[in-house]
KOLDOKE-244650 format. One record per residue (C-alpha): residue in three letters; x, y, z. Coordinates in steps of 0.2 Angstrom, whole numbers, plus 5000, padded with zeros to 4 digits. Layout:
% KOLDOKE-244650
Ala | X | Y | Z
...
END
This chain:
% KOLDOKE-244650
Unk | 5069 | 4925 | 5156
Unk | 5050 | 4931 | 5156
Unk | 5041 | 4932 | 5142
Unk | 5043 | 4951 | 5139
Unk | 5062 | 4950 | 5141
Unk | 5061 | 4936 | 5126
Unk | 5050 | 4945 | 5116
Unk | 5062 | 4960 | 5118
Unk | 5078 | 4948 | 5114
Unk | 5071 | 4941 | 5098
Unk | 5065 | 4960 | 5090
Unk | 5083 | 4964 | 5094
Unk | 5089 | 4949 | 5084
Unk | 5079 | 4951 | 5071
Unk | 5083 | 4969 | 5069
Unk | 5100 | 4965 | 5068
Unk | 5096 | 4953 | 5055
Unk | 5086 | 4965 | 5044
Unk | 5103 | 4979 | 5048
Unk | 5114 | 4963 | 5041
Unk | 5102 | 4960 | 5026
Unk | 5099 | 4979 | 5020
Unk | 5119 | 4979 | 5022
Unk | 5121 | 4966 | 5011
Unk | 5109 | 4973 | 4998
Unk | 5117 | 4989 | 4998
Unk | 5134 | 4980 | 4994
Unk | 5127 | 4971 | 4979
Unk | 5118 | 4988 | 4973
Unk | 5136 | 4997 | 4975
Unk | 5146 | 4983 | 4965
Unk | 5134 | 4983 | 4951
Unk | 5134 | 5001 | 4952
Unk | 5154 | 5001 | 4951
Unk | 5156 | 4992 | 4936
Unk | 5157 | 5005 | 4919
Unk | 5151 | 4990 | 4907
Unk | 5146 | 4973 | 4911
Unk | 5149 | 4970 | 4891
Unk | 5164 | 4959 | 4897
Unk | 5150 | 4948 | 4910
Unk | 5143 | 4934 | 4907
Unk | 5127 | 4930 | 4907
Unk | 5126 | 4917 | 4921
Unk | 5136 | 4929 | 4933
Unk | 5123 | 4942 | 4929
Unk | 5110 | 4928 | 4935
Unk | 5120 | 4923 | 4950
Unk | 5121 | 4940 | 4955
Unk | 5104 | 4945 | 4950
Unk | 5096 | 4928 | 4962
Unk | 5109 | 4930 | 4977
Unk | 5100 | 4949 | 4976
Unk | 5084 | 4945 | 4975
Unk | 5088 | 4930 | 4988
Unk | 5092 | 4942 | 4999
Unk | 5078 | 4954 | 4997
Unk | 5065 | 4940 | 5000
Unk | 5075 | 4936 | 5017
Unk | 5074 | 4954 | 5021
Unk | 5055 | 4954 | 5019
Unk | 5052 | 4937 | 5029
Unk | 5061 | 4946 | 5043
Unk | 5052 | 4960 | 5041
Unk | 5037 | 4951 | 5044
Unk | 5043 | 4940 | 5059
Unk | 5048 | 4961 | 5066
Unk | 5030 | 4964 | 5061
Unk | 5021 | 4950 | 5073
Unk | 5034 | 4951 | 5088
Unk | 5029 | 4970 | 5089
Unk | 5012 | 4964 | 5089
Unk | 5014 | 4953 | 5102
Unk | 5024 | 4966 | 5112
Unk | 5006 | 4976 | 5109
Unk | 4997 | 4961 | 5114
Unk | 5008 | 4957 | 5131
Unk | 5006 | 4975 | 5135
Unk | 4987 | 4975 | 5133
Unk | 4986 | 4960 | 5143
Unk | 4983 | 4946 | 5130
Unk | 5000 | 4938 | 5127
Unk | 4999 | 4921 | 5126
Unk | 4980 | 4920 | 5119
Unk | 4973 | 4913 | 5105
Unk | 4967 | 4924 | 5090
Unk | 4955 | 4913 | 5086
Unk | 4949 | 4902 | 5100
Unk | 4954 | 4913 | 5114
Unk | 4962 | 4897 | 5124
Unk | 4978 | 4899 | 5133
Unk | 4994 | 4893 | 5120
Unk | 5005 | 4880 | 5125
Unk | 5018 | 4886 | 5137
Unk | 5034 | 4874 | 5125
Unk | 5024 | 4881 | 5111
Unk | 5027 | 4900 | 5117
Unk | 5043 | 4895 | 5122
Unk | 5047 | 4888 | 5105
Unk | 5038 | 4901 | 5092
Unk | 5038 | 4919 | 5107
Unk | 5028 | 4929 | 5095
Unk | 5013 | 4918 | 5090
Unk | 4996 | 4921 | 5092
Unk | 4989 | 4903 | 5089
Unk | 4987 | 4889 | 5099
Unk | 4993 | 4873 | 5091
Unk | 4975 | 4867 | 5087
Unk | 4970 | 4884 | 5078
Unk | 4987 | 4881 | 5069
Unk | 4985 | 4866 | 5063
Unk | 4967 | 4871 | 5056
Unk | 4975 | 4886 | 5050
Unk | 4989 | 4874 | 5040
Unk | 4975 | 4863 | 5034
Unk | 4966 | 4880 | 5025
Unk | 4982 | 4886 | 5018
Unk | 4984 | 4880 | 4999
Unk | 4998 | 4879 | 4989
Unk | 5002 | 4889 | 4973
Unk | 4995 | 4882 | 4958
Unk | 5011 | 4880 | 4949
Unk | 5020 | 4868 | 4962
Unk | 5006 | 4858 | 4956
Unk | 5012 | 4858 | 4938
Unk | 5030 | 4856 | 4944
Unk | 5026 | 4840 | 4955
Unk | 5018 | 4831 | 4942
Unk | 5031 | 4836 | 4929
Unk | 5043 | 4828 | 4941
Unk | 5053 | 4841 | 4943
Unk | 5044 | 4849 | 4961
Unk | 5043 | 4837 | 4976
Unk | 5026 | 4838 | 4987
Unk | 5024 | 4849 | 5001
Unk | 5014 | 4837 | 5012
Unk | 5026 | 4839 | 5023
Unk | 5030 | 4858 | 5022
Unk | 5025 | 4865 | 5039
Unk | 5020 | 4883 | 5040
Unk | 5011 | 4885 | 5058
Unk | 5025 | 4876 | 5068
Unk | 5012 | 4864 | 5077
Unk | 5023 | 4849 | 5075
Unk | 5032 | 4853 | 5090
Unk | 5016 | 4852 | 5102
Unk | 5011 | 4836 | 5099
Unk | 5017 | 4824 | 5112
END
């Protein structure tokens, strides 16, 4: 499959995804809605219901994202610089564009790109309260897979 047939593949998945999401969210808004009192609830179902939706709506805006940049690499493979760096204007990887179809990084850029990107300051609070584990290992730019 070319890339323009994978790149059309993987819209379609994640539009299904975000249909999925939205109907999910709509079914939690109907429940709440159906219920006359939630005198008789207690408090840590409102919460569990309350995180599962607001779980939900923060998957639904990553996707949305992810939809964001595959149309911009559509825009880009149209315009005739799919598979170009943003910054460097290098050729990516082929196993990276295989692996990640909609970036527009190489896996050097990327891993500069993970080396500027800084951590909220309250997992640092968290971390040395003992109660957050360190994100060293947290891997935004997907560049691991390029190494070899």
């Amino acid at each position: 499959m070319d890339s323009w047939q994978r790149l059309l593949a993987r819209k379609s998945e994640i539009e299904d995804m975000i249909r999925h999401k939205q109907d999910a969210l709509y079914s939690y808004q109907h429940l709440a809605n159906a219920e006359l009192s939630m005198y008789d609830e207690h408090p840590a179902d409102l919460a569990s219901e309350v995180y599962e939706r607001e779980k939900e709506q923060g998957l639904l805006e990553m996707l949305e994202y992810e939809l964001e940049k595959v149309n911009q690499s559509l825009e880009r493979h149209q315009e005739g610089r799919y598979g170009i760096c943003q910054i460097c204007g290098q050729a990516i990887e082929a196993a990276r564009l295989e692996a990640l179809v909609n970036t527009d990084l190489c896996a050097n850029c990327a891993k500069t790109h993970q080396l500027s990107f800084h951590r909220p300051v309250e997992e640092e609070a968290l971390i040395e309260s003992g109660l957050g584990v360190p994100a060293e290992r947290t891997d935004i730019s997907g560049h691991e897979f390029y190494d070899h």
